[in-house]
C-alpha positions as CSV (number, residue, x, y, z in Angstrom):
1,X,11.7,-85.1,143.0
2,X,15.1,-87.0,141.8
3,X,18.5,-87.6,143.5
4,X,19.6,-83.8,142.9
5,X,19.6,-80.9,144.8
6,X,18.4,-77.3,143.4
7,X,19.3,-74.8,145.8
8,X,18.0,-70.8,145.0
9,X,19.6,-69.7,148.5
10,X,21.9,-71.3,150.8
11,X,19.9,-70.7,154.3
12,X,20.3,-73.3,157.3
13,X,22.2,-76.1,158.7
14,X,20.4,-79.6,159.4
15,X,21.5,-82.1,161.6
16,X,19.9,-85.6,161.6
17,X,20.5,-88.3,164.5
18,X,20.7,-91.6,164.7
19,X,21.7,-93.6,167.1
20,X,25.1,-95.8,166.1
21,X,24.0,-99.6,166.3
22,X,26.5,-101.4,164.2
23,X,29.8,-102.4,164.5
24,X,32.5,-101.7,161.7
25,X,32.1,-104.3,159.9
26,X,34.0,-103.0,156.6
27,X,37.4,-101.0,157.4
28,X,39.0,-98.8,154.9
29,X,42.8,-99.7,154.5
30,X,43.7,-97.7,157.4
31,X,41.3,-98.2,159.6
32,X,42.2,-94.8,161.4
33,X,44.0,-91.4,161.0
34,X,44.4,-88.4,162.5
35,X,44.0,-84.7,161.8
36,X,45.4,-81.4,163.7
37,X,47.3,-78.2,163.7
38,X,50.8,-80.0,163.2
39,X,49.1,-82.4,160.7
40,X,46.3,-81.1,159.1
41,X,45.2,-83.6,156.4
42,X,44.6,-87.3,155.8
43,X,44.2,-89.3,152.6
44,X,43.1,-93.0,152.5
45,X,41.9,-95.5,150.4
46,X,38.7,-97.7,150.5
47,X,38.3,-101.3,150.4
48,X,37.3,-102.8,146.9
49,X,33.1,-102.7,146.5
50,X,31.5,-106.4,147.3
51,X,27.9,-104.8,145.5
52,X,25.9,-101.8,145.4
53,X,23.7,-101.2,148.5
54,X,21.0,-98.5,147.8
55,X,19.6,-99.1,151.3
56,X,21.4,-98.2,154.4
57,X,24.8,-98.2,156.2
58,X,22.7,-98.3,159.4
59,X,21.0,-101.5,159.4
60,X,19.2,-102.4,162.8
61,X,20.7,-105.6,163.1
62,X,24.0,-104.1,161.9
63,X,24.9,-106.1,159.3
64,X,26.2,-103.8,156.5
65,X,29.3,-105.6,155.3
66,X,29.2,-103.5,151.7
67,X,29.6,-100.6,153.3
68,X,33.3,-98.4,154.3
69,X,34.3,-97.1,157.8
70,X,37.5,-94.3,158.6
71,X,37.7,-93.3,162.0
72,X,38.8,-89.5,161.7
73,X,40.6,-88.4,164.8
74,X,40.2,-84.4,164.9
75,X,42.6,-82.1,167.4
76,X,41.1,-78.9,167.0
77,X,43.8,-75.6,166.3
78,X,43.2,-72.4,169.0
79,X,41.1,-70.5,166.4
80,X,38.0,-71.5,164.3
81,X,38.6,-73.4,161.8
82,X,36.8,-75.9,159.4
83,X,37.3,-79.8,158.6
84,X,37.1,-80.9,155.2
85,X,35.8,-84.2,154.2
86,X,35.8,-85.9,150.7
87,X,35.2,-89.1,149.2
88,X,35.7,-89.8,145.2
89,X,35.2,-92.9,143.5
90,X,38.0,-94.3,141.5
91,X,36.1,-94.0,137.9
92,X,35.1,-90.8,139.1
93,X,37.5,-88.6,137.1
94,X,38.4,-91.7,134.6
95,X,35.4,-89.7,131.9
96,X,34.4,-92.9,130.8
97,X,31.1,-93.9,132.1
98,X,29.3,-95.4,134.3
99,X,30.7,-93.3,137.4
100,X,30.0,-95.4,141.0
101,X,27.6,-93.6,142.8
102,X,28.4,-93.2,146.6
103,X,27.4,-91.4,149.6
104,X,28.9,-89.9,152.6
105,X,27.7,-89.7,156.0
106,X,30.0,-88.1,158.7
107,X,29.1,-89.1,162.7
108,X,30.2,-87.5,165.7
109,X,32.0,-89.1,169.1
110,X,28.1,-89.3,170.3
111,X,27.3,-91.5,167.5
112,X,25.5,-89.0,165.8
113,X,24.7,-88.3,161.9
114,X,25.9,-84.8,161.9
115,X,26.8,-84.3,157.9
116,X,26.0,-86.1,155.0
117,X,26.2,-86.1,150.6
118,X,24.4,-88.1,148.4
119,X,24.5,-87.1,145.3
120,X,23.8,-88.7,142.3
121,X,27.4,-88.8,141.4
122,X,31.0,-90.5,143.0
123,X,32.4,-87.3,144.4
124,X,30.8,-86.4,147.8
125,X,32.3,-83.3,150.4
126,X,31.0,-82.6,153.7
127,X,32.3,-79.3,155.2
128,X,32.3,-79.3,159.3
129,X,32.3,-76.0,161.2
130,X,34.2,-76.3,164.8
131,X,33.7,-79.5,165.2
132,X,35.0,-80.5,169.0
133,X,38.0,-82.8,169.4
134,X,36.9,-86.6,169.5
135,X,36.8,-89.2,166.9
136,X,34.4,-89.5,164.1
137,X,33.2,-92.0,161.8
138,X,33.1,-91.3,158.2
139,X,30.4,-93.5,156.7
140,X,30.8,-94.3,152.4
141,X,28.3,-96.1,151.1
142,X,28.3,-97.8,147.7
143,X,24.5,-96.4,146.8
144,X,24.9,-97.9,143.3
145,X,28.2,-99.4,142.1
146,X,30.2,-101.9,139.9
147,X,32.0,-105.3,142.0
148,X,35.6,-104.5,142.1
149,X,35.7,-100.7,142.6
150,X,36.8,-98.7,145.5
151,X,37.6,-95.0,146.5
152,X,39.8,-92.4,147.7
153,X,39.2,-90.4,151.1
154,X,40.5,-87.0,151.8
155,X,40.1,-85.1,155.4
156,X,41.8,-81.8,156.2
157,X,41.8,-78.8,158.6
158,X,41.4,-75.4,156.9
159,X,40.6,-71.8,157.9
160,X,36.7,-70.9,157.4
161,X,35.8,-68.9,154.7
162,X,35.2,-65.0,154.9
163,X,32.4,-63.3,154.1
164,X,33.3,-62.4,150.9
165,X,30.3,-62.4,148.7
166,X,28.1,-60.5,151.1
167,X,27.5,-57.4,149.2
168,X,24.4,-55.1,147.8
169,X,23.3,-54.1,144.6
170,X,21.6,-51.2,142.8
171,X,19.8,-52.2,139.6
172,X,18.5,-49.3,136.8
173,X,15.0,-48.7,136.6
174,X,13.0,-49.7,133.2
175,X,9.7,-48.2,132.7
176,X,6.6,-50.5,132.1
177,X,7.1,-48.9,128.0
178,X,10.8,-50.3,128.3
179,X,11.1,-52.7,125.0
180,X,13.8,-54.5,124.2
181,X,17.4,-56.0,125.7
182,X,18.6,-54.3,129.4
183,X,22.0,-53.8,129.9
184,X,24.3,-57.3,131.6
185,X,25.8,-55.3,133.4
186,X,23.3,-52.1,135.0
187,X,24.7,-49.2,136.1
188,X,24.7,-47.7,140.2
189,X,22.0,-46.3,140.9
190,X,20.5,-44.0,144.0
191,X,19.0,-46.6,146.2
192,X,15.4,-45.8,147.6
193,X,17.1,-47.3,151.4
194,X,20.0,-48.7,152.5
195,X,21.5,-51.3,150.9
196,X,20.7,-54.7,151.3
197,X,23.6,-57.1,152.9
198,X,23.5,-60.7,152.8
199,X,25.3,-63.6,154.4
200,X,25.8,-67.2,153.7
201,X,25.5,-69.7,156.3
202,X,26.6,-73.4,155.3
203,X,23.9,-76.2,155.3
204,X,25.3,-79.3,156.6
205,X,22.2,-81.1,154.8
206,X,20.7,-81.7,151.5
207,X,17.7,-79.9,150.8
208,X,15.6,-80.5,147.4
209,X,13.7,-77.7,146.7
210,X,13.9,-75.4,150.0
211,X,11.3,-73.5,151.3
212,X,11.6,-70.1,154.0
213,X,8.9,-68.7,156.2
214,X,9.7,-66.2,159.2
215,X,7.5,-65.1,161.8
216,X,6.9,-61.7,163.5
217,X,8.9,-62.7,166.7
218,X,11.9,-63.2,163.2
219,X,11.9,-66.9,164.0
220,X,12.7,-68.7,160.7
221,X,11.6,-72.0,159.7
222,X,13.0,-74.0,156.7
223,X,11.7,-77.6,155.3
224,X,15.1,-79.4,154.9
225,X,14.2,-83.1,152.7
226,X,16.8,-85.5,151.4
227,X,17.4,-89.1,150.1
228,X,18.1,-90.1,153.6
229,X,14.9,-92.1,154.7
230,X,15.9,-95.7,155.6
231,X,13.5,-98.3,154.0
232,X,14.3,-101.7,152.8
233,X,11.3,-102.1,150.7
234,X,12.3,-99.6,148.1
235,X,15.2,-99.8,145.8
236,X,15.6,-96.6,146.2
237,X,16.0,-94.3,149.6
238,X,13.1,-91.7,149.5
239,X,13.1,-88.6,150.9
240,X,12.7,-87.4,154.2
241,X,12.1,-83.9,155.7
242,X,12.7,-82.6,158.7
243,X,11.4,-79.2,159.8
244,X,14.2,-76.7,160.8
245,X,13.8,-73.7,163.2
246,X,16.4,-71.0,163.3
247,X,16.2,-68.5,166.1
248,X,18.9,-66.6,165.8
249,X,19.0,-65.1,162.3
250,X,20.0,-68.6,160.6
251,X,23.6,-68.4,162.1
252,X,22.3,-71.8,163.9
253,X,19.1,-74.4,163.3
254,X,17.7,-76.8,165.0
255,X,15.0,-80.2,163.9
256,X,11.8,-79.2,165.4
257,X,9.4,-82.3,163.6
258,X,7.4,-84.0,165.6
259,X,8.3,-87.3,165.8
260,X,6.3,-90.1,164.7
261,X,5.4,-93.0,167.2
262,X,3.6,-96.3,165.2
263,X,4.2,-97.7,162.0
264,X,8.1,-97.4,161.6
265,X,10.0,-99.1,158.9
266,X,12.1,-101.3,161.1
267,X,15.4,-99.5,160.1
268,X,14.0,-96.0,161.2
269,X,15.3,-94.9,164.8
270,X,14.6,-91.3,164.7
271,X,11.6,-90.7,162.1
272,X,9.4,-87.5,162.0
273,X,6.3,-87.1,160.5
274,X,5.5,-87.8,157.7
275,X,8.4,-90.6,157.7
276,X,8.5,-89.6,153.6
277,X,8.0,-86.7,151.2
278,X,7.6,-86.3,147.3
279,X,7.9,-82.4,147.5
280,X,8.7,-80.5,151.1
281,X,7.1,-76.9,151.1
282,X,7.0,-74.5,154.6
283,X,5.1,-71.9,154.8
284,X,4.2,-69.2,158.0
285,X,0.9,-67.6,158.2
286,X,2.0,-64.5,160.2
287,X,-1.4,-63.8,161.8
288,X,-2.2,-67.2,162.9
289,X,-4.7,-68.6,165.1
290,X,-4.1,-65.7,167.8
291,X,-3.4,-62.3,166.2
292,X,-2.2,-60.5,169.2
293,X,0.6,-63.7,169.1
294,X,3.6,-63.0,167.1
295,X,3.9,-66.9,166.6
296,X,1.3,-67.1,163.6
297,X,0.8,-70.8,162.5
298,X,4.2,-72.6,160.9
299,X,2.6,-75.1,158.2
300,X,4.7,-77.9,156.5
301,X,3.6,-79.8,153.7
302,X,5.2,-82.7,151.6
303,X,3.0,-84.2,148.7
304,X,1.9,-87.9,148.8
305,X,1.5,-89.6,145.5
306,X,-1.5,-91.2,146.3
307,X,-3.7,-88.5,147.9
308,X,-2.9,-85.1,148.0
309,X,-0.5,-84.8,150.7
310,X,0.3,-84.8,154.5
311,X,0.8,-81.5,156.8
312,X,2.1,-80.8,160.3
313,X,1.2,-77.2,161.5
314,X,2.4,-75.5,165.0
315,X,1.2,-72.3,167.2
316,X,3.8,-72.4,168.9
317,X,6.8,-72.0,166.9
318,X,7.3,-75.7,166.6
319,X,7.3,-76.7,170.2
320,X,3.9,-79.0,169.2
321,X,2.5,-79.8,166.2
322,X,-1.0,-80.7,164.5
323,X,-0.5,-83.9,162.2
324,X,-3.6,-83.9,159.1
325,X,-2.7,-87.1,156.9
326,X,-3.9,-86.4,153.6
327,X,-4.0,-82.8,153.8
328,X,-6.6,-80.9,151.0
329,X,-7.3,-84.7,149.2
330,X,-8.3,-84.1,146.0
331,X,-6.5,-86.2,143.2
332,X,-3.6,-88.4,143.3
333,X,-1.3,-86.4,140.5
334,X,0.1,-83.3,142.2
335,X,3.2,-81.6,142.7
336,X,4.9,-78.3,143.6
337,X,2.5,-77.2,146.3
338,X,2.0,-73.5,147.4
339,X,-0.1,-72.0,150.3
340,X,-1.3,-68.9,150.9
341,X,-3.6,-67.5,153.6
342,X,-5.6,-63.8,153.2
343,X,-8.4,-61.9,154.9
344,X,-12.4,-63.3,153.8
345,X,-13.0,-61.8,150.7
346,X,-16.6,-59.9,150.4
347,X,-19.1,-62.7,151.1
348,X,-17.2,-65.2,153.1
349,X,-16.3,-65.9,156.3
350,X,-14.3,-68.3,158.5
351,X,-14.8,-70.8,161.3
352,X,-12.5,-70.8,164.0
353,X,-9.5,-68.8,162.5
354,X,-9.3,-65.3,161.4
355,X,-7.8,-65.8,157.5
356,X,-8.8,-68.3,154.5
357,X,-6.0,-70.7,153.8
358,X,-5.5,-71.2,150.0
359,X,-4.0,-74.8,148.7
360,X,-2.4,-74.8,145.0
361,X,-0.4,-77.8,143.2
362,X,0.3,-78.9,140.2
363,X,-1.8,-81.6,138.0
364,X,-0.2,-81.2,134.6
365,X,-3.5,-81.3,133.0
366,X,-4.1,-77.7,135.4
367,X,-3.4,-76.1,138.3
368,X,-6.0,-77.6,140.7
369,X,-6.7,-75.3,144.4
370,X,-8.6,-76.0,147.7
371,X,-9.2,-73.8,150.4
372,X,-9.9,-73.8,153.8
373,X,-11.9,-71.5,156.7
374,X,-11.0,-73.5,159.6
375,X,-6.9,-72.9,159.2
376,X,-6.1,-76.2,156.8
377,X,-8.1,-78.9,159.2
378,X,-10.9,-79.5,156.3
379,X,-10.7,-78.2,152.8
380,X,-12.9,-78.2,149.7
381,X,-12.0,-77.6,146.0
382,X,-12.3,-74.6,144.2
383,X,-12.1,-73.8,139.8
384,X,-8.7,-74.9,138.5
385,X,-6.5,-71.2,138.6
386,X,-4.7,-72.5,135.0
387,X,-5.6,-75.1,132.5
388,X,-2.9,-76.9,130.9
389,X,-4.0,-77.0,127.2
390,X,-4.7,-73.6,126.7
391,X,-4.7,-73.0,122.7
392,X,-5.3,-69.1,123.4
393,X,-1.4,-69.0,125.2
394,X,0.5,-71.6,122.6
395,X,-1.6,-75.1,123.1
396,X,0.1,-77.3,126.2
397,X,1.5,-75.6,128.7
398,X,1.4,-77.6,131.9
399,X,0.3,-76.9,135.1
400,X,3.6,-76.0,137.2
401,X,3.3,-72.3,138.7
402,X,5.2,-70.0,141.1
403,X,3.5,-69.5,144.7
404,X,0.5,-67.7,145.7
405,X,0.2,-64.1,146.8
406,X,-2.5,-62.5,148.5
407,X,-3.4,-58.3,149.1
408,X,-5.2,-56.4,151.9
409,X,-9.1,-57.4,150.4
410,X,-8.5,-60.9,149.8
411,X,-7.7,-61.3,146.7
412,X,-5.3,-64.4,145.8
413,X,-2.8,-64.4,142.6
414,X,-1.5,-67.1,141.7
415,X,1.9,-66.9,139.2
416,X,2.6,-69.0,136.2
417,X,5.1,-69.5,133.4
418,X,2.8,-70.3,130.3
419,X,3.9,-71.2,127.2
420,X,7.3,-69.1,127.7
421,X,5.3,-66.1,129.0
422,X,4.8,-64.7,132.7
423,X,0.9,-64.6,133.2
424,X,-0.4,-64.4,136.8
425,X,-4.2,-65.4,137.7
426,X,-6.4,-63.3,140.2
427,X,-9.7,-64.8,142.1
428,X,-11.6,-62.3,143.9
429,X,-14.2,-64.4,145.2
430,X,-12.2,-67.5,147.1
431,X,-11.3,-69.2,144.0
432,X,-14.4,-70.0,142.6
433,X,-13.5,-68.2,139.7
434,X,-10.4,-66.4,138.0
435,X,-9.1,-63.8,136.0
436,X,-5.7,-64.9,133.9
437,X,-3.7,-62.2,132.9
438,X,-0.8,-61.6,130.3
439,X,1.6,-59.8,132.3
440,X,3.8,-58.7,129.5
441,X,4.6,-60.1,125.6
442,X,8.0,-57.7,125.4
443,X,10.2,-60.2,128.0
444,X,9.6,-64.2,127.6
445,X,11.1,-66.4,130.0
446,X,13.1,-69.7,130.7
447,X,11.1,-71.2,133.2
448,X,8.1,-71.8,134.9
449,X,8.6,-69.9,137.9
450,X,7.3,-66.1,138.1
451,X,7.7,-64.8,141.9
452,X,5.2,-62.3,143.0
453,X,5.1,-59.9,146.2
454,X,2.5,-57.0,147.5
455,X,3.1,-53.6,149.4
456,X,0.7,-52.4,151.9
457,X,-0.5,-50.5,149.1
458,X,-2.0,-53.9,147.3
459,X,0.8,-53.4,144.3
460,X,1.7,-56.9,143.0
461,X,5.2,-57.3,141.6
462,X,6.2,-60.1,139.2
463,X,9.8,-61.1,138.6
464,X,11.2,-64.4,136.4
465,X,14.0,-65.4,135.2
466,X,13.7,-63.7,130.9
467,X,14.9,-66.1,128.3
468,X,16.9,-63.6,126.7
469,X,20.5,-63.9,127.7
């Protein structure tokens, strides 16, 4: 996982705290501005870069004289009402590289990290929703820059945006004969219920490959990891995720990771477990440890380069958590992790919870699988569900899959873009062995990723992304 952010649905906000320990050591030209109804926006200009600092603004010992402090002064207006914040580097816009590559962190009157941007460019925006009145820090940090530059800052007040994209669709129907190129644009047609709305909530945090699960009492959890973990033995920050919890239909989310109490970097005030992640992945077994609960189990899982990876599950919805380093060790190479759990197929049972938990990833060389019967404590390996030289599909095609599905009788599919085709493979027996299947030659696609879903009548659906437009 790079410095870059690939976002399929905009779902939850993420705040991050850390306590403010440093003094401003750096000051922007004007050290301080203000922002309200009268005068709604700010501009000013950084000092000129000493060096790059790829590190942290936040130093323990709070010396961080490379970085750039504005204290933002906000007086609210009598309505909602959103704050705009935006930093650019001066060879941002200049088109001739290298562009400076800095980062924004926004903190609250409390001293809190409350917004951030760290992308691998040197334009960053942070959009704050309501914010009370009090003064803030805005935080730029030269992550990777040339001696001699500087930047621009930008704050304003502005109304928040309406709900304008929320809307439904009705797509037309092609038959499983259908050959050929569907229309761009399909026509209406008679929807089988009513249709679907949807709603956008901003996220006020990073989040590399996101993840969704939802329990039967419709409380969501989403793993939320960014470049935002606070090492000085790496030239680079790595990624840390923090689990968020959303009871109230993702309108507002709160950081339910556990913390984690020994071995802290000594720049880390607020870590959770585990302190870094190479891939984050949530995932809610609805049934869970106690069937008659609607809580289920909440699993999240971040990959670990040199074993597998490390998991955190809760019955509770997050109010405590189960830590298991090293979760499903197998082999060191893996990446793009999916779970699954599903009823004991014919000849199997479990020990201690009621469903068999299924562990896929990728290896390149295949697409290795564990399971579990005891609810992801212990887990051994089953047959590889892909290989990744497969001359019968088009020679190498890698290991990287879409996530597993599961029906009614325990059998576990497991999705795959291979070779430019959607093919899906099916173990009836735990994963000791598997059926791949072709799912169609007519449509190829453009990635790896194939989604699939089951009815209560044990359908299986595949979607992807074709290759033809």
């Amino acid at each position: 996982m790079k410095r870059s952010c690939v976002l399929a649905v905009t779902v939850a906000v993420v705040l991050v705290t850390t306590q403010v320990r440093t003094p401003w050591l750096f000051a922007a030209t004007a050290a301080a501005g203000t922002i309200s109804p009268d005068s709604p926006a700010i501009t000013w200009a950084g000092q000129p870069w000493t060096g790059p600092n790829p590190v942290t603004c936040f130093s323990i010992n709070g010396t961080d004289p490379t970085c750039d402090r504005f204290a933002l002064t906000i007086v609210p207006p009598r309505k909602d009402f959103v704050v705009t914040i935006r930093v650019t580097a001066a060879n941002a816009t200049d088109q001739v590289p290298p562009t400076d590559d800095i980062d924004l962190y926004v903190r609250d009157p409390g001293g809190n990290t409350i917004a951030m941007s760290g992308t691998s460019g040197g334009i960053e925006e942070v959009v704050l929703n309501n914010p009370p009145g009090g003064t803030y820090v805005v935080v730029v940090q030269p992550f990777l820059v040339v001696p001699g530059g500087t930047y621009s800052g930008f704050a304003a007040i502005g109304s928040p945006p309406t709900n304008q994209r929320s809307t439904s669709y009705n797509g037309v129907p092609y038959t499983a004969n259908f050959i050929g190129v569907p229309s761009s644009t399909p026509a209406r047609s008679t929807p089988l219920m009513a249709q679907l709305k949807t709603s956008f909530n901003y996220v006020g945090r990073q989040a590399a490959e996101p993840t969704i699960g939802i329990t039967r009492n419709n409380t969501a959890f989403f793993a939320a990891s960014t470049f935002d973990f606070p090492s000085p033995s790496f030239p680079e920050r790595l990624a840390r995720t923090l689990v968020m919890r959303s009871t109230d239909k993702g309108a507002t989310w709160q950081s339910v990771s556990p913390s984690l109490t020994a071995s802290l970097p000594e720049e880390e005030e607020n870590a959770s477990f585990p302190p870094m992640s190479l891939d984050p992945y949530v995932y809610v077994d609805p049934i869970g440890l106690n069937p008659a609960s609607k809580a289920g189990r909440v699993f999240s899982v971040d990959l670990d380069a040199a074993c597998g990876a490390n998991a955190i599950f809760s019955d509770n919805e997050g109010a405590s958590w189960t830590e298991i380093p090293l979760f499903a060790c197998n082999t060191p190479v893996n990446d793009h992790q999916t779970l699954v759990t599903a009823p004991p197929p014919a000849g199997f049972s479990t020990a201690g919870y009621p469903s068999m938990l299924y562990f896929c990833y990728n290896q390149v060389g295949d697409s290795a699988c564990s399971r579990s019967v005891n609810g992801g404590v212990t887990f051994v390996p089953t047959t590889p569900a892909f290989t990744g030289a497969d001359p019968a599909a088009g020679d190498l095609c890698g290991g990287l899959t879409g996530h597993l599905v599961a029906d009614s009788k325990g059998r576990i599919f497991l999705p795959k873009g291979h070779c430019g085709l959607p093919w899906v493979a099916v173990s009836s027996d735990a994963g000791n062995s598997w059926t791949r299947v072709k799912i169609t030659n007519n449509t190829p696609m453009a990635d790896h990723e194939v989604t699939l879903a089951v009815d209560t009548a044990d359908n299986v659906y595949a979607v992807w992304q074709d290759g033809t437009f």
